[in-house]
Backbone bond lengths (Angstrom), bond angles and torsions (degrees), N, CA, C in turn:
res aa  C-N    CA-C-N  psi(-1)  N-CA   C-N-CA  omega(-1)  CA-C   N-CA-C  phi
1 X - - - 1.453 - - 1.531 107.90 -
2 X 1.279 95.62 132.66 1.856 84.94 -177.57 1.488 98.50 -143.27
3 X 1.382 146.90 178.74 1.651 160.97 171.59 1.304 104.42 -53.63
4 X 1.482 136.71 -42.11 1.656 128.32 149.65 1.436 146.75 -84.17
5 X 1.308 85.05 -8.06 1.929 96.41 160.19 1.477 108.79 -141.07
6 X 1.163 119.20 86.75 1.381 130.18 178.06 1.623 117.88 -84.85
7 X 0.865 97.86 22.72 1.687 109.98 173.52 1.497 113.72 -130.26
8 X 1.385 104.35 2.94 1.486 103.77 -159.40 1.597 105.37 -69.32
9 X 1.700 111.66 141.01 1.288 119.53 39.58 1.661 102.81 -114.29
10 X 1.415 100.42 15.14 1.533 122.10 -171.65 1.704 93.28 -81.96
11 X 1.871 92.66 161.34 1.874 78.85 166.45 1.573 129.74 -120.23
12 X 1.505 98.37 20.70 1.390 127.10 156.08 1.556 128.19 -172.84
13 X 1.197 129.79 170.55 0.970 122.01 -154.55 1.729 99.75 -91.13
14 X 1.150 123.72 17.22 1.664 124.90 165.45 1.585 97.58 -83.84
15 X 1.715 95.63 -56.30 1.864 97.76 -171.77 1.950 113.84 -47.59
16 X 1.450 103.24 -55.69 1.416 105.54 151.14 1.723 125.53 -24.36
17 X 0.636 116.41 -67.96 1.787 118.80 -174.66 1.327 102.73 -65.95
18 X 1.600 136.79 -39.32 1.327 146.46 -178.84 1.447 103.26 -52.88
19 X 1.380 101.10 -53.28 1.824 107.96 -158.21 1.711 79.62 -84.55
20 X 1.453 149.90 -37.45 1.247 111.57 -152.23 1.507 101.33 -100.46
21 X 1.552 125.20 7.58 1.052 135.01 173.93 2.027 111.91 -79.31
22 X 1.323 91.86 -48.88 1.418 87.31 -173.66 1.700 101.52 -77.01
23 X 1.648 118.79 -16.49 1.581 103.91 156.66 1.498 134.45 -44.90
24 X 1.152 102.31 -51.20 1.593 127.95 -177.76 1.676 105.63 -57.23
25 X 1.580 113.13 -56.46 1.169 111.12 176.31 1.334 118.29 -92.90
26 X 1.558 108.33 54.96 1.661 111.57 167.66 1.722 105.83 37.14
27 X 0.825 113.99 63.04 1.458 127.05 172.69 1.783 120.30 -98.90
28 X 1.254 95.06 -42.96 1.311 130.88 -164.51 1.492 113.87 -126.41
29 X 1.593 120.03 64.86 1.421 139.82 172.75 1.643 131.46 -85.28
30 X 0.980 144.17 147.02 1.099 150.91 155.96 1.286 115.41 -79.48
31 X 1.370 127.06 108.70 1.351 133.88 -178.06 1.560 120.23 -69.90
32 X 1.416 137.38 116.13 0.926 159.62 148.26 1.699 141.18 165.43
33 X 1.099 117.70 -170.96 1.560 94.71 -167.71 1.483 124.55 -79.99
34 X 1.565 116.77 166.13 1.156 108.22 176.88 1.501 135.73 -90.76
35 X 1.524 99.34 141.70 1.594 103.34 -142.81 1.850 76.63 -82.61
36 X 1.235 79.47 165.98 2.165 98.24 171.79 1.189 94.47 -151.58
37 X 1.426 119.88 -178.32 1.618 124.10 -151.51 1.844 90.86 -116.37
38 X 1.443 116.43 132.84 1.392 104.68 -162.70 1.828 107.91 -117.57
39 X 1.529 81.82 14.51 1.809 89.71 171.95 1.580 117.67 176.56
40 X 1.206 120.96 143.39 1.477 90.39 -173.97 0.883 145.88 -96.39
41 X 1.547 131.84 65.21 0.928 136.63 90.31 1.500 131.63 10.92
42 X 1.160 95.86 -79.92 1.523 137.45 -164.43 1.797 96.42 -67.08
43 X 1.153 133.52 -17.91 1.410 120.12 -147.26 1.830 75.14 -103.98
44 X 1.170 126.65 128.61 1.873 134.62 151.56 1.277 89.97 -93.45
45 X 1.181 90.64 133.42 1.860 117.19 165.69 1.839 101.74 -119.66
């Protein structure tokens, strides 16, 4: 974000709300399964 593109990397702050809207409503997923923690290791506390 800088003083001439203040929306960046968006190209305004409507496009902004679009893209973080269809985030929110799982719009915009990464396909594959869901990972779970398979030892602990794996467990962050």
């Amino acid at each position: 974000m800088t003083k001439d593109f203040p929306h960046r990397p968006f190209c305004s702050q409507r496009c902004k709300s679009i893209d973080f809207g269809d985030w929110v409503l799982e719009n915009h997923k990464i396909e594959g399964e869901e990972m779970l923690p398979n030892n602990e290791d794996d467990n962050y506390e």
